[in-house]
N, C-alpha and C positions, 0 to 999 in steps of 0.2 A: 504494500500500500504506500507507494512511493508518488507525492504527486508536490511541484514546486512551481511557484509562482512569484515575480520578484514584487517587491511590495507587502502594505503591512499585511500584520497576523490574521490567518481566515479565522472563522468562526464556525460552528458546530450548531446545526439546527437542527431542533428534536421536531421533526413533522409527523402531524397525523393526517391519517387517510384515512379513507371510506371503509366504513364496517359492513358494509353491502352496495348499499346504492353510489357509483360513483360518482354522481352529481354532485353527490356532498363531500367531495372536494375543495377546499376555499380556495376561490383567485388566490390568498397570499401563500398558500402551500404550494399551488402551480406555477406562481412566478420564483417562488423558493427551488424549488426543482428543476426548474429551466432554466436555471443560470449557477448551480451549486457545480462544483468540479467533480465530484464526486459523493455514489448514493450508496448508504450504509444498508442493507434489505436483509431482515430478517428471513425475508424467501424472496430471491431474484426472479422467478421463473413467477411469483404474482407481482412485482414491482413492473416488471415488461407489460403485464395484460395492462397496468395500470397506465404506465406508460404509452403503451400503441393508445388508449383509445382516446388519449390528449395528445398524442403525435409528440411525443416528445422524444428528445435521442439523453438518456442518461447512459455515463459509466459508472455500472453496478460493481459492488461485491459486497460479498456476504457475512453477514452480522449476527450468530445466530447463540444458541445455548454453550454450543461446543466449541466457538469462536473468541468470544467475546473476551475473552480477557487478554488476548494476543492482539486484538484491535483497539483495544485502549490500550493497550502500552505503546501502539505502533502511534495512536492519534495523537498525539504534543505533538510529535515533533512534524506529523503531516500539518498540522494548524499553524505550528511557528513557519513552518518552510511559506506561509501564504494560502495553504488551500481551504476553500468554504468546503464543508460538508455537511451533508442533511443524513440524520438516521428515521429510518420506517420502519417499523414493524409491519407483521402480517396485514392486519386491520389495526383502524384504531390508534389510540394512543402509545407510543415507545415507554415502557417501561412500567407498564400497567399489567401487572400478569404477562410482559413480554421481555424481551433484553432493552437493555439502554440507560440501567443503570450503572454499570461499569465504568460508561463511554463516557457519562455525563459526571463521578467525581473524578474522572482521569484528567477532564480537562477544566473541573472548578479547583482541581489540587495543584495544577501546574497554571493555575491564574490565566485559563484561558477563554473566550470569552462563548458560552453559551445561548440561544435563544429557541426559546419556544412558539412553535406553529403551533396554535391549538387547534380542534376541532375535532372530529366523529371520539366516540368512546363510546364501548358497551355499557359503561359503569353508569355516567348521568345517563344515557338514552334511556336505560333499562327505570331508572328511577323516575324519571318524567314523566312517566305513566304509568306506573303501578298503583297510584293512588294513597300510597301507605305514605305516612310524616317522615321526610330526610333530614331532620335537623340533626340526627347523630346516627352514625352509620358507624358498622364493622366488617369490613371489606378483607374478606378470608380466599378472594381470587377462586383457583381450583382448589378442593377439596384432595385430599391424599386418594389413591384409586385406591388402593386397597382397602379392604370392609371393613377391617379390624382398628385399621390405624383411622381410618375416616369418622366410624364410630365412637373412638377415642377425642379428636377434636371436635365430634358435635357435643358429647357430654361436656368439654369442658366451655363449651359456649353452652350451656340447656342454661342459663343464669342471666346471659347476660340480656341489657337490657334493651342495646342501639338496636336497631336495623341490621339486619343480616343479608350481606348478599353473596352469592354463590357463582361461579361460574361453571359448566356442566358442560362434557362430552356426548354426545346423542346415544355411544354405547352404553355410558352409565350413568343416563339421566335415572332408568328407572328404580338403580339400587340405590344410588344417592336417595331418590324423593322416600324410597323403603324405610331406610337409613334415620331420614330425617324424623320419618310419624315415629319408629321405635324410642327415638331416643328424644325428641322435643316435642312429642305429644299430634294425636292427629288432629284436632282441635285449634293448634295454633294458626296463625291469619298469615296466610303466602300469598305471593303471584309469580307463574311461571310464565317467562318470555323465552322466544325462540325468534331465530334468525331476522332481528333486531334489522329495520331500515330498507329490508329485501321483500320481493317480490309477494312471497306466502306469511309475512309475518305474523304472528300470535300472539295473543296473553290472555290467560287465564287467571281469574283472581277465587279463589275461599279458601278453606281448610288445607293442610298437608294433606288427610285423608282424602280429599278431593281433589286434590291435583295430580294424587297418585294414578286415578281414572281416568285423567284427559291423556297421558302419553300411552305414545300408537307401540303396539310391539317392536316393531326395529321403528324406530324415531332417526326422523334427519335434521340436520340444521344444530347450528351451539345453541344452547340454553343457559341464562341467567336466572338464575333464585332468588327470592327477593323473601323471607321470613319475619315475620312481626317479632322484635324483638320479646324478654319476659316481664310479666311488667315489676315493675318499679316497688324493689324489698324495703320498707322502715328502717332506715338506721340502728334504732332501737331495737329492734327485732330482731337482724341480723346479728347483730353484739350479743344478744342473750343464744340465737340460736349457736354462734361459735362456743360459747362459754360451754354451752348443753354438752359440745363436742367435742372440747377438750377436760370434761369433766367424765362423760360416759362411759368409759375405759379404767376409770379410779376409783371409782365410790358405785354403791349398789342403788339401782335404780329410787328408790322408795326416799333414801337419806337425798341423792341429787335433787328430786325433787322441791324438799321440804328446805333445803338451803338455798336454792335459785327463786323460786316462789317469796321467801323470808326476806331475799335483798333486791328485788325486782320488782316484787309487789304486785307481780303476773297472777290468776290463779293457777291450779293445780293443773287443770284440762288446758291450759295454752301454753303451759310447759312443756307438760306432755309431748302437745302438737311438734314440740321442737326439736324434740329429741331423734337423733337420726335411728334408721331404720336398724341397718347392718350392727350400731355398737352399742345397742340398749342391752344392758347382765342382764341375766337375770337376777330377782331380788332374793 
């Protein structure tokens, strides 16, 4: 990745591109691209479809999971020699569940100058219509594939309380949404979107239990998850329920009791209520 140009230091533009429809392109990504030295493509072989159908002549190379750390060590010194470069990802925003984080402290740590093209993203699109409150969000990207370890970080989100969004493969949209009713309850309030800004797009909104119903046996198109956060535990509450739980391993049910009730001033049955499941002695 050797590219020189005499004059001052280029600059490094994170552009985004269309997440389906290519219309939604911005003039400023297009004029950024047609005149950048050199395009950073998380997949070359869809930066060209991109390419041909705005007629533009880019020199690509490739920026990808397996790459990327040998493209920011190579990028200072292409930026000092003068050259402007743009990174893309697939779809979407650079760095968002994709590469271009590397790229972009390799050249905020060697003091060089970065700029953002904004525009398409799965993350806001999916949210501008789902209907549910974005005021606090917890962006968990793709989920782990596998069951075991997936099932592992939805428990340790079943608590919390932002917005939950997900981003999902169409082979395992169906164990993901499985995944979800087992461990966050079928009852909790989702919306399922699929192939976001395209042709056939979708969204679904109620229950997990019900969203589990709209997807088709082989399902096509990426899916975004959108999950109503849990709601919102008392402070108070919470402090008495830890105390419950680092007392319920030491003292015999009946005595825990009658001392958390005595300095809490809770009664006896919302104590109870707090005491976890798995570490209650017996008395």
């Amino acid at each position: 990745m050797k590219i020189i140009r005499k004059g001052k230091t280029g600059t490094l533009y994170v552009v985004a591109t269309p997440i389906g429809n290519l219309e939604d392109l911005s003039p400023r990504a297009l004029s950024v691209l047609s005149r950048v030295d050199l395009v950073l493509a998380e997949d070359t072989r869809r930066c060209r479809r991109l390419a041909a159908h705005f007629k533009l002549r880019l020199k690509l190379r490739s920026c990808h999971a397996h790459n990327e750390a040998r493209r920011a060590a190579e990028l200072p010194r292409c930026l000092r020699d003068g050259a402007n470069i743009a990174l893309v990802s697939d779809a979407g925003t650079p760095g968002i569940s994709d590469p271009g984080a590397l790229l972009v402290r390799a050249a905020r740590e060697a003091r060089l100058p970065v700029v953002c093209i904004p525009g398409p993203s799965a993350l806001s699109a999916a949210l501008s219509i789902a209907g549910l409150p974005a005021t606090r969000i917890a962006f968990e990207g793709f989920l782990p594939s596998a069951g075991a370890a997936r099932r592992s970080r939805l428990r340790s989100l079943r608590g919390e309380s932002r917005l939950l969004l997900f981003f999902e493969a169409p082979h395992r949209i169906r164990a993901c949404l499985d995944d979800c009713v087992a461990v966050l309850g079928a009852e909790r309030e989702a919306v399922l979107l699929k192939e976001l800004s395209k042709l056939h797009e979708q969204a679904h909104a109620g229950t997990l239990g019900e969203l589990c119903r709209t997807v088709a046996p082989e399902p096509r198109g990426e899916f975004v998850c959108i999950v109503r956060g849990a709601p919102e535990t008392d402070p108070d509450t919470e402090r008495v329920r830890r105390l419950c739980t680092a007392l319920a391993g030491r003292l015999p049910r009946r005595e825990l009791l009658q001392i958390v009730t005595e300095f809490t001033g809770l009664r006896r049955n919302q104590v109870y209520a707090l005491l976890p499941h798995s570490a209650r002695p017996p008395e």
